[in-house]
N, C-alpha and C positions, 0 to 999 in steps of 0.2 A: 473489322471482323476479328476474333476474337483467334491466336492462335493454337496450332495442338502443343501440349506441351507433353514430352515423350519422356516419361519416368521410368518407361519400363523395363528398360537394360540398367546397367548399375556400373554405364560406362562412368569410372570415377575423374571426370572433367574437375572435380570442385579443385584440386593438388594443382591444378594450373599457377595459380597464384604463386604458391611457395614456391615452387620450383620454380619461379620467374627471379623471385627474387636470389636465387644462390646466383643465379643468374650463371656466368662462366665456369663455376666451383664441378659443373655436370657436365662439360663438354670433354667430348672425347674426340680426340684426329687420329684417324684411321686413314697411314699409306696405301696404295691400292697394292701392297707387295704382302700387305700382312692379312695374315687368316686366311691362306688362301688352301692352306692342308683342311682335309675331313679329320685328320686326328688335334687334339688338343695339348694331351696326358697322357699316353700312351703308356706307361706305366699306370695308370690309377684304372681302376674297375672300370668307371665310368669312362672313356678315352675321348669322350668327344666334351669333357666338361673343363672349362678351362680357368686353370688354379687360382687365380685373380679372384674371380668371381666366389670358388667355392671355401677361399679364405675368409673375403665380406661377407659371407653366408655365416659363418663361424663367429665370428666377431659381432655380429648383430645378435645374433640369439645369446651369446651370452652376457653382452652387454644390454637385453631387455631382458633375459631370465625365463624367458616364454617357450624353451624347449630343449631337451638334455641334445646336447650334439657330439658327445664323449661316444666313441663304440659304436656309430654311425657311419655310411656312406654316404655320400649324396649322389642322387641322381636327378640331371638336369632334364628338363623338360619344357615343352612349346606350351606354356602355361602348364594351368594344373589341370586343364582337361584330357590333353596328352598321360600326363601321370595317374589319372583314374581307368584309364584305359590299360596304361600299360599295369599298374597293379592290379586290374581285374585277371590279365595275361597272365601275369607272373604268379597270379596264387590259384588259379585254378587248376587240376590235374589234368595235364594233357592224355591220359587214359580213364577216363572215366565214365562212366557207363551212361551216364547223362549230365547234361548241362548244371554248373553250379547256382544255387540260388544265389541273386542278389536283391538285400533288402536293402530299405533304409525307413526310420521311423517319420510318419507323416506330422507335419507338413516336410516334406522332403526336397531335395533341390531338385527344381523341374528337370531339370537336363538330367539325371541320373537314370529315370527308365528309358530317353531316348540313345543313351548311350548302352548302356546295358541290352539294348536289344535291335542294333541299327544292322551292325554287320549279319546280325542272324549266327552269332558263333556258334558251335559245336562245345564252346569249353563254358560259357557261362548263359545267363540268361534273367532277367528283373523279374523276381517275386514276389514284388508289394509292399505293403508296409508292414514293419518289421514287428510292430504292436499284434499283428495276426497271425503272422509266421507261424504257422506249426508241422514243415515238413519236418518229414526224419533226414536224417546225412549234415552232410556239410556244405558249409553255407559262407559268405561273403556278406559283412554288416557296414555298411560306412554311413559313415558317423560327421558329423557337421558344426563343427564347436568352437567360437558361439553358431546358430543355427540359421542358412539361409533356407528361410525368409525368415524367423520369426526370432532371431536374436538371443536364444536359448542357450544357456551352455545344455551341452547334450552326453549323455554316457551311453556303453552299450545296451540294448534292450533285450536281444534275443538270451544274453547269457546263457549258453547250453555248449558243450564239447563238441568237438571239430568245428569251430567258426573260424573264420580269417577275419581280421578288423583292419579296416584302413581309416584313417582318421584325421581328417580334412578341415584343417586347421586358419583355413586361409583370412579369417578375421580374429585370429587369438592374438591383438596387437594393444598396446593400452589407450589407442584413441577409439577404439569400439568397445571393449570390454576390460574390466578389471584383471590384471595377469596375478591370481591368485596362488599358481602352485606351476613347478614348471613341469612342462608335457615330457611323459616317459611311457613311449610308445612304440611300439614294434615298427609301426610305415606308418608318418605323419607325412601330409601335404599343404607346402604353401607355394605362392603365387604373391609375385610382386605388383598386378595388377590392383588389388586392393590395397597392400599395404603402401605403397608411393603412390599410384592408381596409374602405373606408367603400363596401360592395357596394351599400345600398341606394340611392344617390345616384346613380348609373349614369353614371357622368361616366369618357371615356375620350378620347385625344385622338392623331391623326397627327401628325408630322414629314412633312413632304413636300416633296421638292426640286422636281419642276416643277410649275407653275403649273396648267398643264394635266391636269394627274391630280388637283388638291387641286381644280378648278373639276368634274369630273366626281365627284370622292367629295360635295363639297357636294350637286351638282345629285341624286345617289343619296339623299342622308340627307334633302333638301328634296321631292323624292316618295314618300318612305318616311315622315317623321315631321313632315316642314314648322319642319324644324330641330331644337335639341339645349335642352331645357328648361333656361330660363336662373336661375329660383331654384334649382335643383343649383348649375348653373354656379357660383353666388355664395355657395353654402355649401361646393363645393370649392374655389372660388377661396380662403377664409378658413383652412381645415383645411392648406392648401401655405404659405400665410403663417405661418401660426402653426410648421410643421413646418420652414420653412427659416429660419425663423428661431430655431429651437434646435438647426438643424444649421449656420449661421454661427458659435454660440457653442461649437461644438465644438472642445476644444482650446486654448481662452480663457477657457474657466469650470468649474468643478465644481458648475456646478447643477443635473446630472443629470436633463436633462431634454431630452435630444439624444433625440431620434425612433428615429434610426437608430443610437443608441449601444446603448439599454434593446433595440430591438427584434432587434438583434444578439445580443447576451446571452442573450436568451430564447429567440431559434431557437439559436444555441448548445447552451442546456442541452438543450432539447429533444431537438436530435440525439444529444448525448452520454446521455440516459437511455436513449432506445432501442434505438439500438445495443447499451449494455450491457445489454436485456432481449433482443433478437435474438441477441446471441455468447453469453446463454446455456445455448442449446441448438444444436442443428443443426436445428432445424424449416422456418428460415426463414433468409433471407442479403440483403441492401442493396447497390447499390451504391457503390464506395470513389472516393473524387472530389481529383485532384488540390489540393496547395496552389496559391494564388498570393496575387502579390502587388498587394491595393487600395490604388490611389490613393488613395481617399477617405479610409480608415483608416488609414493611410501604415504598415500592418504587413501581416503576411504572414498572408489567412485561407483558412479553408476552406470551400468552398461546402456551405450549407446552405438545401437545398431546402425550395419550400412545401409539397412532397408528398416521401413515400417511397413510394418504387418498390420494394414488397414479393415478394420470392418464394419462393415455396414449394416448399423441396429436400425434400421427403419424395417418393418415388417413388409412393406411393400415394394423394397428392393430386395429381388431373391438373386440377380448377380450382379454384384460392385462393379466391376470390371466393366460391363457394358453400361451401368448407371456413370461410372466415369467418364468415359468416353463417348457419352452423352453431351458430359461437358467440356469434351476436348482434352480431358486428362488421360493417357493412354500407362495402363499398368498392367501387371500380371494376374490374371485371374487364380482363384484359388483351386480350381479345380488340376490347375497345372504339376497341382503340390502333394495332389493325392488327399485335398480335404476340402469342403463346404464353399461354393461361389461366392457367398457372403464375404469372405477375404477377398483381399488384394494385397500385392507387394510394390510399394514403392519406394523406387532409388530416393538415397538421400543424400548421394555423392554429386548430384549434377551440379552445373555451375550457379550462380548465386542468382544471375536474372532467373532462370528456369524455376528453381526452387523457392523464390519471391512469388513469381506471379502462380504459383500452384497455392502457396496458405492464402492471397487473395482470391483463387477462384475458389479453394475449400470454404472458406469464412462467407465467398457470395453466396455458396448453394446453399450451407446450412441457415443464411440469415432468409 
């Protein structure tokens, strides 16, 4: 009997491999005597964030060039889910006559209206897609670049006075997309779960240029969780050391053991297999995504997303999603995204059996 094969989280299991191989280079021993304080940094804004860590944060962005860190705070976070929340907090007026809009442009990241509207705040509130948007006031845009699901780089849409922009960066790395220009942005958000794919560590961290928005996202994540658990903190602080410093020796050595050299390659082939099982038949069609040209890799690449944004051209399937899972493929429907059932989202980080027997059951249906 044929199994389910579960695509539809973007748990990134594929980074198993490499990280096998640094092998000891990521281990960390933790005394049972240490980190046993709630504060970190007591001196720095953020106090529960600890220097280690938001050194390696430092060092990696400017050794891939993918985001200004000059003029910034950093604020740590239990992932970036935490950090969308608390930057929802920290930019809304807490006097305001009504709840702030929050857009974002469709396809959108499914989790963004259930968070935008779970607690029932008083201070914000999900207004839809941002391409319709036409209240008056001010509003709250976040932005998804490159774009889940659909791999996009993305800009702001609503462009109109009093907006707040948050800008959610969490695939701007050069094994998804080409790092074209570096990010200079008021609150950018990443998350280590993508870029190592080390999800279960829940380590995600802000860019924040005023003062005043990184002391309101702390004071959010400090009545929410009484700070950002600091043994993650020190085993992601370890896993960015060890990573930027085999993206230093890129280009300097042939020890093949660049992070983002191997991880390029592998989303690469990726993309290139399944494309050739989508082109062939006509069952099914991808989006085609301009070249550019990364910095990083100082050649000309082609974006290659965490997910494919599946759709389904047969006129007698009106939703992918359950025509999938028909065949035991389980993915995200489109309607999750704020656009047409006809889509789906699937991971393309899963590990290599999972992602094998999916192009052979894609290639069964369409034959």
């Amino acid at each position: 009997m044929e199994r389910v094969i579960n695509l539809n989280h973007g748990d990134p299991t594929m980074y198993e491999k490499y990280w096998m191989m640094m092998g000891e280079r990521t281990t960390v021993v933790i005394p049972g005597w240490h980190s046993m304080s709630y504060f970190s940094d007591v001196k720095n804004l953020c106090w529960f964030l600890e220097p280690e860590f938001a050194k390696q944060v430092f060092r990696l962005h400017k050794s891939v060039g993918n985001a200004v860190t000059e003029g910034r705070h950093i604020v740590v976070g239990t992932g970036s889910s935490q950090l969308v929340l608390a930057a929802l907090f920290a930019l809304s007026p807490k006097d305001g006559s009504e709840p702030m809009s929050v857009v974002s442009t469709a396809p959108y990241y499914s989790s963004y209206p259930v968070m935008a509207n779970y607690l029932k705040s008083g201070l914000y509130n999900w207004a839809g897609d941002a391409q319709s948007f036409d209240k008056e006031g001010p509003y709250i845009e976040l932005i998804t670049s490159p774009n889940n699901p659909d791999g996009f780089i993305r800009q702001p849409t609503v462009n109109r006075t009093g907006g707040k922009l948050v800008h959610d960066l969490a695939y701007y790395w050069p094994q998804y997309t080409p790092i074209s220009s570096t990010a200079d942005h008021d609150l950018t958000l990443f998350t280590i779960t993508k870029l190592t794919g080390h999800a279960g560590s829940r380590i995600g961290w802000a860019l924040v240029k005023d003062p005043e928005v990184a002391k309101e996202m702390v004071k959010f994540i400090e009545l929410n969780t009484i700070g950002v658990c600091r043994v993650s903190q020190l085993r992601a602080a370890k896993i960015l050391e060890v990573l930027t410093n085999t993206t230093e020796k890129l280009g300097r050595s042939d020890s093949g053991e660049s992070f983002f050299e191997i991880s390029y390659h592998l989303m690469a082939e990726r993309w290139r297999l399944l494309r050739a099982a989508v082109n062939n038949g006509s069952m099914f069609s991808l989006p085609e995504f301009p070249p550019g040209f990364c910095h990083f890799l100082q050649q000309e690449t082609q974006p290659q997303p965490a997910f494919a944004w599946l759709k389904c051209e047969d006129d007698a399937v009106e939703d992918c999603e359950s025509f999938l899972r028909g065949h035991k493929i389980l993915a995200r429907g489109g309607r999750q995204f704020g656009v047409s059932p006809k889509y789906v989202r699937v991971s393309m980080l899963s590990r290599d059996i999972n992602f094998s027997l999916f192009l052979k059951r894609l290639s069964k249906i369409q034959s």
